[in-house]
C-alpha positions in Angstrom: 6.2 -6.0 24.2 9.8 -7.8 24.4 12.1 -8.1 21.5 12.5 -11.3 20.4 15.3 -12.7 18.2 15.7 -16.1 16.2 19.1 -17.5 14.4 16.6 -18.7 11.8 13.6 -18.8 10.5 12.6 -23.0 11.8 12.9 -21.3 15.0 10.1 -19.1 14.9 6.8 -20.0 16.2 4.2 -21.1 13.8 1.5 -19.1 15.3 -1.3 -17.1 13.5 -3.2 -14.3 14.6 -6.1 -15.0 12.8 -7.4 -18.5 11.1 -8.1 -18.4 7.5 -11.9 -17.5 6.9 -12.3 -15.9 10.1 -14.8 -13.5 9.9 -12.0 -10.8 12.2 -9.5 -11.3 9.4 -11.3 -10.0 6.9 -12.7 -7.1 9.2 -8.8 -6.8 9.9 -7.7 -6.3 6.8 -10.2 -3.6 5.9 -9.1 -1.5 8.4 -5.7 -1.8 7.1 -6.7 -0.7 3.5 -8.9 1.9 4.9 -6.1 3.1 6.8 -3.5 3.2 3.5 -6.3 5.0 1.8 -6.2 7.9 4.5 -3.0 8.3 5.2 -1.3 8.0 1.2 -4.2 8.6 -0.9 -3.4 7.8 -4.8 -5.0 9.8 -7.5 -5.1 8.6 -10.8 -6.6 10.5 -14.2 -10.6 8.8 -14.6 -10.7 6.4 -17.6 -9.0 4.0 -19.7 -5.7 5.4 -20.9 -4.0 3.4 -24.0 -0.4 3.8 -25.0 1.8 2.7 -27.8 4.8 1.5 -25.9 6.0 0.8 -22.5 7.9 3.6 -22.4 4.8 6.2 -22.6 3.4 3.6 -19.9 6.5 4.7 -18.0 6.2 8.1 -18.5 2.3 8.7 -17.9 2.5 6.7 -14.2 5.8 8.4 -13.7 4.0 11.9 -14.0 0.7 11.1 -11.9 3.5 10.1 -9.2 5.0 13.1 -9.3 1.9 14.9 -9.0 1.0 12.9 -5.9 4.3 13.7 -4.4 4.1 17.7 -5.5 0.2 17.1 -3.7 1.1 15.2 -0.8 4.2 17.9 0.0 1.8 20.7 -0.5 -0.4 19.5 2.0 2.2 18.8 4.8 3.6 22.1 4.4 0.6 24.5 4.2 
């Protein structure tokens, strides 16, 4: 496929892939979730978790990424 290159963005063509409602976008998008989903699968604790400020908010999500990352670096290496 050839490189293309534009000064700006008018010059780019207004072409689309797909039209709005048609039935292969939607199928097309799907595949691209189902793809995230298999190759960087989240895990998040079950249930409703509360917290008092913004800062435990930040520190809860900041630990469940870290034990995706510790997860996802286990798995590539062994």
């Amino acid at each position: 496929m050839p490189v293309r290159r534009f000064r700006s963005v008018a010059e780019m063509p207004d072409e689309r892939w797909r039209d709005p409602g048609d039935p292969q976008l939607y199928r097309a998008i799907a595949q691209v979730w189902a793809f995230g989903r298999r190759s960087v699968p989240r895990q998040f604790p079950p249930g409703i978790h509360r917290h008092r400020t913004i800062e435990d908010l930040d520190r809860a999500v900041e630990s469940w990424n870290a034990a995706d990352f510790e997860r996802l670096t286990e798995k590539r290496s062994g």
